[in-house]
N, CA, C, O and CB atoms as a CASP TS submission, in Angstrom:
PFRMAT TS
TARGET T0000
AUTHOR 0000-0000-0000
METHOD Language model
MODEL 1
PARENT N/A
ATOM      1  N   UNK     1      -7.769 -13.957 -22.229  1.00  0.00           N
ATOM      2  CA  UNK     1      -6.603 -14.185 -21.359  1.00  0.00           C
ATOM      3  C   UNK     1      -6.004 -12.854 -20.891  1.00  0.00           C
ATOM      4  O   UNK     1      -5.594 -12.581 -19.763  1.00  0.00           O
ATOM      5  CB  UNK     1      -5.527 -15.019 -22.100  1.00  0.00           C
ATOM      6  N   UNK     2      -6.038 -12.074 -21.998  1.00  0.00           N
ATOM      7  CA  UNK     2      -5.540 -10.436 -21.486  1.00  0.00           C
ATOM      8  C   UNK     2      -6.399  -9.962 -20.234  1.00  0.00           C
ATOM      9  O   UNK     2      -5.769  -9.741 -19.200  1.00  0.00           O
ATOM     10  CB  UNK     2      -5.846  -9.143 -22.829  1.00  0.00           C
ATOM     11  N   UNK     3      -7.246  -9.853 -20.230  1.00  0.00           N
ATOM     12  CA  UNK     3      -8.701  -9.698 -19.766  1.00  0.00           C
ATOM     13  C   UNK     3      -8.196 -10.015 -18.405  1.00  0.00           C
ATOM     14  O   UNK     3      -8.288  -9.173 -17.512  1.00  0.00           O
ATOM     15  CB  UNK     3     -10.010 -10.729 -20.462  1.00  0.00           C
ATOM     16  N   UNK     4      -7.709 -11.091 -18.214  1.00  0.00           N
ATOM     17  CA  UNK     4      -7.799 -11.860 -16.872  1.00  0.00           C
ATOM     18  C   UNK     4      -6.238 -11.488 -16.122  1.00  0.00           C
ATOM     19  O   UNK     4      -5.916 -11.420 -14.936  1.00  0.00           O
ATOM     20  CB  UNK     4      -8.067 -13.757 -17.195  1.00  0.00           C
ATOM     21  N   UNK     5      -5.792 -11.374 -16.849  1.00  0.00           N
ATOM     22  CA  UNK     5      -4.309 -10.700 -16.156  1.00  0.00           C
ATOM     23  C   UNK     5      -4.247  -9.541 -15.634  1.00  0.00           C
ATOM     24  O   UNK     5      -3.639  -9.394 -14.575  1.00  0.00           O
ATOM     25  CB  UNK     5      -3.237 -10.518 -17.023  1.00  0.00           C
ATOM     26  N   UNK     6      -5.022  -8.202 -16.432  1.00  0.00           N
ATOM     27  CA  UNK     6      -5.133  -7.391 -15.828  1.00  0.00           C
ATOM     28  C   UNK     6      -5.984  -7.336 -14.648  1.00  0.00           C
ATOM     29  O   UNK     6      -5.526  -6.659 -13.728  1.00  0.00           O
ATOM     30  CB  UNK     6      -5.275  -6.737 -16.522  1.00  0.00           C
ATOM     31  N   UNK     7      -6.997  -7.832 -14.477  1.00  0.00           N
ATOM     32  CA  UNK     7      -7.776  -8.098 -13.500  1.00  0.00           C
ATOM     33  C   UNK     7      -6.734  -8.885 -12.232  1.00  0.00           C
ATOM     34  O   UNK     7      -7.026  -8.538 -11.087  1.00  0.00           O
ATOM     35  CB  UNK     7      -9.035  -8.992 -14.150  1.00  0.00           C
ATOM     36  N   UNK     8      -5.801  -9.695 -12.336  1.00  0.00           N
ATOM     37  CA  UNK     8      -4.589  -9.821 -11.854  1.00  0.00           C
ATOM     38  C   UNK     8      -3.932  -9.064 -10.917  1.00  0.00           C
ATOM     39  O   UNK     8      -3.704  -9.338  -9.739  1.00  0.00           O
ATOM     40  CB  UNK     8      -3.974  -9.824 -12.670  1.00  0.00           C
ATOM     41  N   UNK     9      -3.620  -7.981 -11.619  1.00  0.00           N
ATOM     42  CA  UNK     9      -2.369  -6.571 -11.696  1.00  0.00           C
ATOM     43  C   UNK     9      -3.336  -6.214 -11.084  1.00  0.00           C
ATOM     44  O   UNK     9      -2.997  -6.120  -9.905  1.00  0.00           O
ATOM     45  CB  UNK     9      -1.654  -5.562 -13.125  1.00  0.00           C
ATOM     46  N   UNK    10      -4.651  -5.883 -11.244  1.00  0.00           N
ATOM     47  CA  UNK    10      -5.191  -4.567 -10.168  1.00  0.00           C
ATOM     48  C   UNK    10      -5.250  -4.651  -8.846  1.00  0.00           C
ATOM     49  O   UNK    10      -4.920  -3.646  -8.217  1.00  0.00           O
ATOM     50  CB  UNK    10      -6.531  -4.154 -10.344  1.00  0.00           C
ATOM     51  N   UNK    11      -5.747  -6.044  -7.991  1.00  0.00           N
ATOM     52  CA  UNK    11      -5.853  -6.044  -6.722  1.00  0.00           C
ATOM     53  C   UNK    11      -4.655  -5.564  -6.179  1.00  0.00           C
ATOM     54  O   UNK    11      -4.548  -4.671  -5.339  1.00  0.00           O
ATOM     55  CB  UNK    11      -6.205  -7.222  -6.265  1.00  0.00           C
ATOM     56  N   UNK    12      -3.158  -6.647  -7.066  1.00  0.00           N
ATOM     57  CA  UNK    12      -1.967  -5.982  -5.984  1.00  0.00           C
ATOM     58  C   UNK    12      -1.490  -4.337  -6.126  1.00  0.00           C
ATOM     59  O   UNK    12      -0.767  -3.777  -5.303  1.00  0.00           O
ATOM     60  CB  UNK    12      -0.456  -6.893  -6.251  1.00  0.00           C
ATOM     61  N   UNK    13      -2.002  -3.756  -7.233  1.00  0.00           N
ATOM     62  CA  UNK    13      -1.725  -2.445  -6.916  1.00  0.00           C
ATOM     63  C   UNK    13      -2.403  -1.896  -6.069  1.00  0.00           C
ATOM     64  O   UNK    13      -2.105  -0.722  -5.847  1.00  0.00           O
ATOM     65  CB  UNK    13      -1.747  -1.736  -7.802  1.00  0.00           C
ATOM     66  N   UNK    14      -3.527  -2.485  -5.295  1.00  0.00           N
ATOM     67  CA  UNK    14      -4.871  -1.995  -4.584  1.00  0.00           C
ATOM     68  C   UNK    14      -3.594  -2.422  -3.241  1.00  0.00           C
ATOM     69  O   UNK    14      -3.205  -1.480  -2.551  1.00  0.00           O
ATOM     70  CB  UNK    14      -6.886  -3.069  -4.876  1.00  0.00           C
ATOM     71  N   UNK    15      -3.271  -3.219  -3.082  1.00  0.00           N
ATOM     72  CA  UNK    15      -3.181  -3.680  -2.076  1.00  0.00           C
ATOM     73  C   UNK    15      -1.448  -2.876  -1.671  1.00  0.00           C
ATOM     74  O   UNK    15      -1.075  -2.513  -0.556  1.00  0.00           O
ATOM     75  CB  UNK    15      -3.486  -5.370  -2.232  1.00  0.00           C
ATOM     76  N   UNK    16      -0.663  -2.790  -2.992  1.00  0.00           N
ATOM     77  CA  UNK    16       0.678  -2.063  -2.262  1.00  0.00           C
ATOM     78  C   UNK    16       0.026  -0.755  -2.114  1.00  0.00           C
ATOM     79  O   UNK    16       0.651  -0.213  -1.203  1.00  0.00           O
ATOM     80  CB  UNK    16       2.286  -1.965  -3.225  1.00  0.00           C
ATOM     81  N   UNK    17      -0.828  -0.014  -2.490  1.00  0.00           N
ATOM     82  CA  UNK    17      -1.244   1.665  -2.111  1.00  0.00           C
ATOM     83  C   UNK    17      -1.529   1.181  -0.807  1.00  0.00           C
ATOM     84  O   UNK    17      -0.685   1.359   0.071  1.00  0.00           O
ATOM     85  CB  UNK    17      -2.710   2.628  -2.998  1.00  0.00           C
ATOM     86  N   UNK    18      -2.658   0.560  -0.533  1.00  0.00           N
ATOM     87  CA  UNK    18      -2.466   0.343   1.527  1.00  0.00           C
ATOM     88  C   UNK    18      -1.061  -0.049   2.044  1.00  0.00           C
ATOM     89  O   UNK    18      -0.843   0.494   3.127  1.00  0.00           O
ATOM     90  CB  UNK    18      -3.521  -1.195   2.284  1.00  0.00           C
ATOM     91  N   UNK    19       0.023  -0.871   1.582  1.00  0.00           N
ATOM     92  CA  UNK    19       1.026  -0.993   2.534  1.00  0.00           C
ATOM     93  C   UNK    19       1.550   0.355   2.281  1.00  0.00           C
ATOM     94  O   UNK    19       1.534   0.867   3.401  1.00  0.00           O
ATOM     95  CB  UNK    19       2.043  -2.229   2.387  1.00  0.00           C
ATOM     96  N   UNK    20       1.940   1.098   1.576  1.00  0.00           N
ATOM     97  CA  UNK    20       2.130   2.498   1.267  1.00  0.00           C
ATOM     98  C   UNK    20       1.934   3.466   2.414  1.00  0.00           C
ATOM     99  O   UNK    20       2.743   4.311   2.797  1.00  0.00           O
ATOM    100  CB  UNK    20       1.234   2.862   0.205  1.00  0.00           C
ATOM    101  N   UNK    21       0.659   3.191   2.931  1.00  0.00           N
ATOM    102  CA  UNK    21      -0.191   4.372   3.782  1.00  0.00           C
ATOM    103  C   UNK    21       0.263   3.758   5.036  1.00  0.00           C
ATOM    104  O   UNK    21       0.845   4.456   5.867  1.00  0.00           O
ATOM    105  CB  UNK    21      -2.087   4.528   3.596  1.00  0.00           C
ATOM    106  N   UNK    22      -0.021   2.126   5.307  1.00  0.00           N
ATOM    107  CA  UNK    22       0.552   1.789   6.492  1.00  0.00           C
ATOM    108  C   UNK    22       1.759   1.923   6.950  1.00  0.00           C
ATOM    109  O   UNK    22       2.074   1.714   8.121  1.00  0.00           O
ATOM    110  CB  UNK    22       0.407   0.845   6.636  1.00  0.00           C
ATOM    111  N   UNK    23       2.678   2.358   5.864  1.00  0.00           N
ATOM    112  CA  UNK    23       4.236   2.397   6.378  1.00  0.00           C
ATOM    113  C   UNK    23       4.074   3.755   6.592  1.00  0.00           C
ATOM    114  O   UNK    23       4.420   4.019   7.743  1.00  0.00           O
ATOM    115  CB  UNK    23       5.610   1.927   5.318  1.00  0.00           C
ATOM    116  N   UNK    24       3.706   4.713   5.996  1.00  0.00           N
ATOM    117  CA  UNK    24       3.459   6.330   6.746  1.00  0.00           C
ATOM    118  C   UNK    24       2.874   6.382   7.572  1.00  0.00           C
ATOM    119  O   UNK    24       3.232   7.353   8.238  1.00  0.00           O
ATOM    120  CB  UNK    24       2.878   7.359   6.181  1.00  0.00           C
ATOM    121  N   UNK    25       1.863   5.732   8.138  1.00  0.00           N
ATOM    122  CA  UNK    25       0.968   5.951   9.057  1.00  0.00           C
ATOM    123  C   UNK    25       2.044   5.584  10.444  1.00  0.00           C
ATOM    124  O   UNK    25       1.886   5.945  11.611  1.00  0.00           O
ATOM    125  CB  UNK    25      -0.497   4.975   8.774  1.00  0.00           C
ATOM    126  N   UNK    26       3.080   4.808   9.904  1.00  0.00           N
ATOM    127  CA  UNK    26       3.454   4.037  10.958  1.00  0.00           C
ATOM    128  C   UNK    26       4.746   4.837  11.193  1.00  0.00           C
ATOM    129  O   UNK    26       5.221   4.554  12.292  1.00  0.00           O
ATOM    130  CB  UNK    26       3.565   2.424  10.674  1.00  0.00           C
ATOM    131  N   UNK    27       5.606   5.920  10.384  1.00  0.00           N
ATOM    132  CA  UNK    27       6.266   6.688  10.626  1.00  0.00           C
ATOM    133  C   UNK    27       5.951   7.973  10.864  1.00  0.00           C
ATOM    134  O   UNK    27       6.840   8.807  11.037  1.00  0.00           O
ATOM    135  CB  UNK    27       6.884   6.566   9.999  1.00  0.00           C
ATOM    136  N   UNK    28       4.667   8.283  10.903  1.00  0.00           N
ATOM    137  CA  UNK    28       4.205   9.171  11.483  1.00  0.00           C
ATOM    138  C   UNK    28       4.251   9.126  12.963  1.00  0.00           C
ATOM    139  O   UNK    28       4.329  10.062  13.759  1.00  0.00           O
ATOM    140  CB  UNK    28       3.136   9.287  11.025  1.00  0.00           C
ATOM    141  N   UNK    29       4.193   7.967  13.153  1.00  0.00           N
ATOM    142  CA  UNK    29       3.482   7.597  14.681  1.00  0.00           C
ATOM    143  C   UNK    29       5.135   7.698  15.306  1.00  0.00           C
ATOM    144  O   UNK    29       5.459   8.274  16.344  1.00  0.00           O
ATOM    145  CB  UNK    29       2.410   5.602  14.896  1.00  0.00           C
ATOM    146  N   UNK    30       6.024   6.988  14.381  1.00  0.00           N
ATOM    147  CA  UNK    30       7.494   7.185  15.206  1.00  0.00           C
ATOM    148  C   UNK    30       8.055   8.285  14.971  1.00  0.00           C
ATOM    149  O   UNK    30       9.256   8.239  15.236  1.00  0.00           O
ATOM    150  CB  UNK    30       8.582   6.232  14.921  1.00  0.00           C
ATOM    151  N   UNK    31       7.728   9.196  14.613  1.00  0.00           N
ATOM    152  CA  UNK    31       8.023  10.495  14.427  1.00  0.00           C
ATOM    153  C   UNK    31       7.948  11.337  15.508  1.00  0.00           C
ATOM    154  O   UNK    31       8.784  12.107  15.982  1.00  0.00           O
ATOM    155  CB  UNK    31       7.321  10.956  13.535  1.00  0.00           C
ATOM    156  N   UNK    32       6.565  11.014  15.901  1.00  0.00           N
ATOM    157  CA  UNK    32       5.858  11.414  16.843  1.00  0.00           C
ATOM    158  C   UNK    32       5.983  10.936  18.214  1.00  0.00           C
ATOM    159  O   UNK    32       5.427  11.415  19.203  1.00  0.00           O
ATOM    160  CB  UNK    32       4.808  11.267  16.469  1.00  0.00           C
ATOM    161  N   UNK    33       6.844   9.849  18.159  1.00  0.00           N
ATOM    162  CA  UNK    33       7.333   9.236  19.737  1.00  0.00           C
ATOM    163  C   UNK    33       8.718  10.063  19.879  1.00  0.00           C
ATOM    164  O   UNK    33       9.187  10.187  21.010  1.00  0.00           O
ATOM    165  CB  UNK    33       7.674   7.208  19.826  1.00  0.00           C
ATOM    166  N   UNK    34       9.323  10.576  18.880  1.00  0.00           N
ATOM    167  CA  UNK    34      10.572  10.957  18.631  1.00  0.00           C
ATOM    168  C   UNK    34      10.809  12.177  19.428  1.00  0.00           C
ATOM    169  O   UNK    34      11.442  12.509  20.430  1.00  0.00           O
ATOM    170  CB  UNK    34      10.801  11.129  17.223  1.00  0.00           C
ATOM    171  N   UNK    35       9.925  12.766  18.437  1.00  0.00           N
ATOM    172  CA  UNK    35       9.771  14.401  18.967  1.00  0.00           C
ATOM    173  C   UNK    35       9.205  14.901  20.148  1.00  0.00           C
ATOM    174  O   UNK    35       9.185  16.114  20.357  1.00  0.00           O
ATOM    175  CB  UNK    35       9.020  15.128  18.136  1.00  0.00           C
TER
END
């Protein structure tokens, strides 16, 4: 059962590191309309 929970926990940490990058990627870009 442990086993299977962590296996759980890993995708969504997989998955908030991409919203992570997409929200920089995406203030980069308005940064860059800014300036």
């Amino acid at each position: 059962r442990e086993a299977i929970i962590k296996n759980e926990i890993k995708p969504r940490n997989i998955i908030r590191e991409k919203d992570i990058a997409a929200v920089f990627n995406y203030c980069q870009k308005a940064l860059g309309i800014i300036t």
